[in-house]
C-alpha positions in Angstrom: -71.7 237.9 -202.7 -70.9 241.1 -204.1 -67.4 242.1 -205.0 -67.3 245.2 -203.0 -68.5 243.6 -200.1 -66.5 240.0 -200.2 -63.4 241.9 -198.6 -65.5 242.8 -195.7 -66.7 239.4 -195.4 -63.1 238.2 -195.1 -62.2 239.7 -192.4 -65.2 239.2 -190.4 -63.8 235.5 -191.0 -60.2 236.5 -190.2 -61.2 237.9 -186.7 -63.3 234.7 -185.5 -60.3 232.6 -185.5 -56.6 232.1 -184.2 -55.1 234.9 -182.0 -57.2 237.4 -183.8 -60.2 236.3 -182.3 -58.7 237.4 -178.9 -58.2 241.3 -180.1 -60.4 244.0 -178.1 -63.6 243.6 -179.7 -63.6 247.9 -180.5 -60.4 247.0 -182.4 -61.8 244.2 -184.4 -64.9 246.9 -185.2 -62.4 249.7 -186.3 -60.9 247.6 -188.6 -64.2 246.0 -189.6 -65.1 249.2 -190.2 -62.0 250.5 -192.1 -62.5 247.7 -194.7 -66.1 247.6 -195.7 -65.6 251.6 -195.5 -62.4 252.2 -198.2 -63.5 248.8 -200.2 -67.1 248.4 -200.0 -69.0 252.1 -199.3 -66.5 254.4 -201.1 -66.4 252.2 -204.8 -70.2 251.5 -204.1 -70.3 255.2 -204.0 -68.4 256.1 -206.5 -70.4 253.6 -209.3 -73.7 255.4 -207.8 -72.3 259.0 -208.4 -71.6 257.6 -212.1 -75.0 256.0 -212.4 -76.2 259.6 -211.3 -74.4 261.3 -214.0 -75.0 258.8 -216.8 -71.5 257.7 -217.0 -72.6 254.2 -216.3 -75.4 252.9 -217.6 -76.5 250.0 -214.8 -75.0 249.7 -210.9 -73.3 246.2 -212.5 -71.3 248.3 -214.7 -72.2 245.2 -217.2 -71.1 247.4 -220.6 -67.2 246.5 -220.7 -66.3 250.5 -222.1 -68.2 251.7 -219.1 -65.8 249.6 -216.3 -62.7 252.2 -216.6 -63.9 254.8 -213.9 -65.3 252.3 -211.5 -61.8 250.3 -211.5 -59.9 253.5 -211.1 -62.4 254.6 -208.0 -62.0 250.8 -206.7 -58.4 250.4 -207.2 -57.9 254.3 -205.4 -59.6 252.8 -202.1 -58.0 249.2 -202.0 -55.0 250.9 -202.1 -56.4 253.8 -199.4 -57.6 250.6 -197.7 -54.0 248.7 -197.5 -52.6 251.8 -196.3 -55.1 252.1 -193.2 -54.4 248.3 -192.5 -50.2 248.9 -192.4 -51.0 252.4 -190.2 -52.8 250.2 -187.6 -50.5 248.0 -187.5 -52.4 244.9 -189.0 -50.0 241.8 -189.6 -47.8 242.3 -192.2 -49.1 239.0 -194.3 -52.8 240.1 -193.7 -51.7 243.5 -195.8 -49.9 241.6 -199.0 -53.2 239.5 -198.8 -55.4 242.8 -199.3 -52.6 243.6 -201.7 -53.4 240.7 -204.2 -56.8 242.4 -204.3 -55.3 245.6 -205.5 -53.1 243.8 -208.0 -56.2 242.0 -209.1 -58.4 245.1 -209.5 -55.3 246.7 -211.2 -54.6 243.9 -213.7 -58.3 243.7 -214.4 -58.2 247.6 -215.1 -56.3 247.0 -217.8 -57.9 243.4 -219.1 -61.7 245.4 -219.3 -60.1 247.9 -221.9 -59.8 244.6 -224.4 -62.1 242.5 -222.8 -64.8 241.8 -220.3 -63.6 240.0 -217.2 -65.9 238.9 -214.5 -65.1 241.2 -210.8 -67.7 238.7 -209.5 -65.4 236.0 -209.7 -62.0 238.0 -209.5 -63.3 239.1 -205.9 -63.9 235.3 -204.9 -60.9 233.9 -206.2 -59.2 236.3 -204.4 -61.2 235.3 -201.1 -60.5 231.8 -202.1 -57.0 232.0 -202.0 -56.5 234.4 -199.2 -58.7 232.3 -196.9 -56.8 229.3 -197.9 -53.4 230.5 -197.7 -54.6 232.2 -194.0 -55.6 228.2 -193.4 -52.7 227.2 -194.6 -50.2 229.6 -192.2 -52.5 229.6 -189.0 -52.3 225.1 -189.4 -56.6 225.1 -189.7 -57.9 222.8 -191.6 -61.5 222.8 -192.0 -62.6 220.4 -194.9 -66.2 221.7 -194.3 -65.1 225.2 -194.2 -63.2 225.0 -197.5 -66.1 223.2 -199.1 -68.8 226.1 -198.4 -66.3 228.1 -199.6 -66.0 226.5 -203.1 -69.6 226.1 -203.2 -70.6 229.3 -203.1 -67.7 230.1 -205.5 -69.6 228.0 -207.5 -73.0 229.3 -207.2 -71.4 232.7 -207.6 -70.1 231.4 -211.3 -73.0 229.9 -212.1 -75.2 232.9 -211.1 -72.9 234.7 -213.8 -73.7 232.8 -216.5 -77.1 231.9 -215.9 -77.9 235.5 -216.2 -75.7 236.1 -219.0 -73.6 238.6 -217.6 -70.1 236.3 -218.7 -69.0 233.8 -221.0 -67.7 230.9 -219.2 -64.1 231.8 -220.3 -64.9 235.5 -218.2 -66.1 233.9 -215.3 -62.9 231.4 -215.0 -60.9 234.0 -215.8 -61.5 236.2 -213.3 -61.3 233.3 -210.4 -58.1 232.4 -211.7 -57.2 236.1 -212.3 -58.3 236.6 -208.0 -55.9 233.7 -206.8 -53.0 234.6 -209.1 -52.8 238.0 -207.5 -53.4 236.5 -204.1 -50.6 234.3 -204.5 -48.3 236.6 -206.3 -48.7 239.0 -203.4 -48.4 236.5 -200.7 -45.2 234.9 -201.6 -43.2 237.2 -203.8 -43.5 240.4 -201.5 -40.9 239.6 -198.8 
């Protein structure tokens, strides 16, 4: 449950339901592809190349003075990311949902300068909503579905601060900090 790799996992979700279950299965791939690619390999990447050249000191980027290059890198492909999902002509309300991840990243980019904020949780919370609010549109309502999902959000948390990575106030944060910039997205950009 790794933040570079939850947006991946999304979308794999997005294409077993609904109408986009019906797309040509090299289509689904592509875009498959597209997303773990600009938000999962390239940030990956880029924290390893850091790593490499001792500008981080672990791959969890856990020292908050470290975290400023690896947001940039991650905030460069969401936003290479969102434009590769409007140039193939992905729904216009899957986009602002990828967006909320990009304001999230963003806002947090800013937050780490002051404080440590847990991308863990900011990455769930922003799964959380945008599976909900894709729920919510497409009429599914899966009480089981939702309830893994909250679960694991859950176990994700705890995982945080059983190894003392966050304060409880970090890991909340960033949940909260993931579905405000879902939300934001999703209903403010027309």
């Amino acid at each position: 449950m790794h933040p570079l790799v939850l947006p991946f996992y999304g979308i794999i979700l997005l294409f077993t339901v609904g109408v986009f279950s019906e797309l040509p299965l090299d289509y689904r791939l592509y875009i498959e592809g597209v997303i773990l690619f600009t938000m999962g390999v390239i940030p990956g990447f880029g924290i390893w190349l850091l790593k490499k050249a001792g500008h981080v000191s672990d791959y969890d980027v856990s020292i908050r003075s470290e975290r400023f290059f690896p947001y940039l890198i991650t905030l460069i492909s969401y936003l290479s990311g969102c434009y590769l999902m409007l140039k193939y002509q992905m729904p216009w309300w899957l986009v602002k949902l990828l967006l909320g991840s990009v304001l999230a990243t963003f806002i947090a980019f800013f937050i780490t300068l002051k404080w440590k904020i847990s991308a863990h949780t900011i990455a769930f919370g922003s799964l959380t909503a945008s599976i909900i609010l894709f729920c919510l549109s497409e009429s599914i309502y899966s009480v089981w579905f939702l309830s893994l999902l909250f679960m694991l959000g859950g176990l994700q948390a705890s995982s945080r601060l059983y190894l003392k990575a966050h304060t409880l106030g970090q890991v909340c944060g960033g949940f909260c900090l993931g579905v405000f910039s879902v939300c934001c997205t999703f209903f403010l950009i027309p």
